[in-house]
C-alpha positions as CSV (number, residue, x, y, z in Angstrom):
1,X,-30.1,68.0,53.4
2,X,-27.3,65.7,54.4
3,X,-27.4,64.4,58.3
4,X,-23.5,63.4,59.0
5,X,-23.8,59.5,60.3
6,X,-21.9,58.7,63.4
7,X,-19.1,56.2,62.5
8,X,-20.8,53.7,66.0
9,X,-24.0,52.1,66.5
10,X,-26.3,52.5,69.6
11,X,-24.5,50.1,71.5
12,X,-21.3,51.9,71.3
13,X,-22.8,55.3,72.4
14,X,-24.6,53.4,74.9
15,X,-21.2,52.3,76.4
16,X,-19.6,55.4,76.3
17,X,-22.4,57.6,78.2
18,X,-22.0,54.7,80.9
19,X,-18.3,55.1,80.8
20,X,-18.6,59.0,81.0
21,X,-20.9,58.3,83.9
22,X,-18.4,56.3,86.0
23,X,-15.5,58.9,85.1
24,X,-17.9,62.0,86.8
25,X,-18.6,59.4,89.9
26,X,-15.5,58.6,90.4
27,X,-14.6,61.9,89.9
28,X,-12.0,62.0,87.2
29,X,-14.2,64.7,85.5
30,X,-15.7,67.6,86.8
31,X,-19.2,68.7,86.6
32,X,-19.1,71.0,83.1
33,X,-16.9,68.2,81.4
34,X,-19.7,65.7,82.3
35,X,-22.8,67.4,80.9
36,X,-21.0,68.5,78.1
37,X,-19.8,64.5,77.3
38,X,-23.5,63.4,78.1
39,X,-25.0,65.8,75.9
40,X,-23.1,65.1,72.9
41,X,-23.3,61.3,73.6
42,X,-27.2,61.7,73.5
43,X,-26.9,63.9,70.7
44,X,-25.1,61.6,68.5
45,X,-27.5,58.8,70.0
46,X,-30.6,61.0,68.4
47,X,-29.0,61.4,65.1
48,X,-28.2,58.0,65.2
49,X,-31.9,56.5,65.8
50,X,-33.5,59.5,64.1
51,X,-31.5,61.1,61.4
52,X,-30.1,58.9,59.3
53,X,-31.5,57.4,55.5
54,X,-33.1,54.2,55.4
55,X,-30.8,52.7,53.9
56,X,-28.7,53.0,56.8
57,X,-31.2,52.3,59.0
58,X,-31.8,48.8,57.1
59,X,-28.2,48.0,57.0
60,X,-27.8,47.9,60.7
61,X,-31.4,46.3,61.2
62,X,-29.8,43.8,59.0
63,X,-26.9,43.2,61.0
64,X,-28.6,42.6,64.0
65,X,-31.2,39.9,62.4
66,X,-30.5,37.1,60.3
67,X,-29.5,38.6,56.6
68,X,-29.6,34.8,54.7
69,X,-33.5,34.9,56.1
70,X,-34.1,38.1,54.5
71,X,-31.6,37.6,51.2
72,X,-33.8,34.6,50.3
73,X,-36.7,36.5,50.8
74,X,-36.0,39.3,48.9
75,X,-34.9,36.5,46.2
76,X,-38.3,34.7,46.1
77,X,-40.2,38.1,45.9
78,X,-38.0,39.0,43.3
79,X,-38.1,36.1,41.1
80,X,-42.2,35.8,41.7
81,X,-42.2,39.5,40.0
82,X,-39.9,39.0,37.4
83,X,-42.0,36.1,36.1
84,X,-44.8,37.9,36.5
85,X,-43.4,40.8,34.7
86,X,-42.3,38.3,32.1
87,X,-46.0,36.5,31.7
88,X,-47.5,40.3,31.3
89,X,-45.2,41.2,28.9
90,X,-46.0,38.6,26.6
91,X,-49.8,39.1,27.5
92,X,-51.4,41.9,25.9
93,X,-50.6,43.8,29.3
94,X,-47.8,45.7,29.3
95,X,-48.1,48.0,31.9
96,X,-48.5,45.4,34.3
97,X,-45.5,43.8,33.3
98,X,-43.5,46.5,33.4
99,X,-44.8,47.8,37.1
100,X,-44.1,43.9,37.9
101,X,-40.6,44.5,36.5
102,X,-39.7,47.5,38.6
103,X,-40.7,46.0,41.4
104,X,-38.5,42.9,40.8
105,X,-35.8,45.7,39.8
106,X,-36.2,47.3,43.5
107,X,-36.6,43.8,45.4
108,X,-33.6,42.8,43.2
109,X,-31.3,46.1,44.6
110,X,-32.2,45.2,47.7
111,X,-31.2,41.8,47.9
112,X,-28.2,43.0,46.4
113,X,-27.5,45.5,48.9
114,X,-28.5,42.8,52.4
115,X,-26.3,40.1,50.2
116,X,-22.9,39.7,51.6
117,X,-21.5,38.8,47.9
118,X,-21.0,42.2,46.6
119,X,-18.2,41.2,44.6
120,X,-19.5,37.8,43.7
121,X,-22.3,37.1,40.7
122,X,-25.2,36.3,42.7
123,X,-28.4,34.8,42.6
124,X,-29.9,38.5,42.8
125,X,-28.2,40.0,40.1
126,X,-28.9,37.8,37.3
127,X,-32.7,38.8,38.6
128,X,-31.7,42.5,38.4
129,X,-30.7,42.0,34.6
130,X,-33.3,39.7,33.8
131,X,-36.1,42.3,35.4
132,X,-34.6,45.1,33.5
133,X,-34.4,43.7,29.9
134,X,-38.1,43.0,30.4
135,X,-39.0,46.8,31.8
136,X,-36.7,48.1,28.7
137,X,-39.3,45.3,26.7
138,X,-42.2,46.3,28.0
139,X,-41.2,50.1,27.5
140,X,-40.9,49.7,24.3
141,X,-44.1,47.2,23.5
142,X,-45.7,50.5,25.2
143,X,-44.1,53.3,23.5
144,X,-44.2,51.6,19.7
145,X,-47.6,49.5,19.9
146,X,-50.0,51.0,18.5
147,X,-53.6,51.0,19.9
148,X,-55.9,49.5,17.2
149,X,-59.6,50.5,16.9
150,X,-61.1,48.2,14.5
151,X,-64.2,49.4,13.1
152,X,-67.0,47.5,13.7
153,X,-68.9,48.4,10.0
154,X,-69.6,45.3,8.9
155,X,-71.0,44.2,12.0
156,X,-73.2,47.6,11.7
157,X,-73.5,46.9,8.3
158,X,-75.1,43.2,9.2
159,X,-77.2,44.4,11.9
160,X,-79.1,46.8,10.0
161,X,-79.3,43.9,7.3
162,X,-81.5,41.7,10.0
163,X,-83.2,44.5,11.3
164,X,-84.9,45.2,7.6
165,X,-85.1,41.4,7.2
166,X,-86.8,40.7,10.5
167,X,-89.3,44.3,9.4
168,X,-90.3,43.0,6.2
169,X,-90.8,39.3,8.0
170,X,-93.2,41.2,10.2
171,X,-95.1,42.8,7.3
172,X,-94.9,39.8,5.4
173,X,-97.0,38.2,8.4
């Protein structure tokens, strides 16, 4: 289901139900003309704070608040997983490492996406790159390693060895 995303923020609307407002007061519009204005005004203003992806939603939340704050955290948390992701890979624990690597891929997208550089090679996508080549690592550590047993025999086999040498010890007593 696709909501259709009005082109003006809350602000906007805001402004234009007070300006609708003064037009029926000072009587410019009639009655029908009013309600009908106001109604799709707040109609728009509950798609607007209700219907719309996040994405949306955290582009505008952006906008408002201070997008460096958030583009260098996004950066940090991005960076910490990627190293992560890059410390389990080498470990013997690939599946951390690569959930560590998809969530640097998704903090990386994000920064991406609050970063004003979309045309420039930021800091953010060199993570992005760097966070897949490691998932695409760790995927394939995963799929192609294979998930040794060794069997213990001779330690059985030495066990049992002491356990009639420690008998005939007893008997020899």
């Amino acid at each position: 289901m696709t909501t259709q995303i009005p082109a003006r923020n809350y602000a906007v609307m805001s402004q234009e139900l007070n300006e609708v407002q003064k037009q029926f007061q000072q009587g410019t519009i009639t009655e029908e003309e009013y309600l009908a204005q106001k109604a799709k005004i707040e109609q728009d203003i509950f798609d607007y704070k209700y219907k719309k992806p996040f994405f949306v939603e955290f582009k505008h939340y952006l906008k408002e608040h201070n997008t460096n704050f958030w583009k260098k955290l996004l950066n940090s948390f991005a960076t910490l997983f990627a190293v992560l992701a890059l410390v389990f890979t080498v470990l013997p624990l690939e599946r951390f490492g690569l959930a560590a690597a998809v969530l640097a891929l998704v903090l990386g997208i994000l920064s991406i996406f609050v970063s004003k550089q979309l045309k420039v090679w930021c800091y953010a996508r060199y993570i992005v790159i760097i966070a897949l080549l490691i998932a695409l690592f760790a995927t394939g550590k995963i799929i192609f390693s294979k998930d040794e047993v060794v069997d213990d025999n001779h330690f059985e086999q030495l066990q049992k060895q002491s356990e009639k040498e420690d008998i005939k010890e007893l008997e020899g007593l």
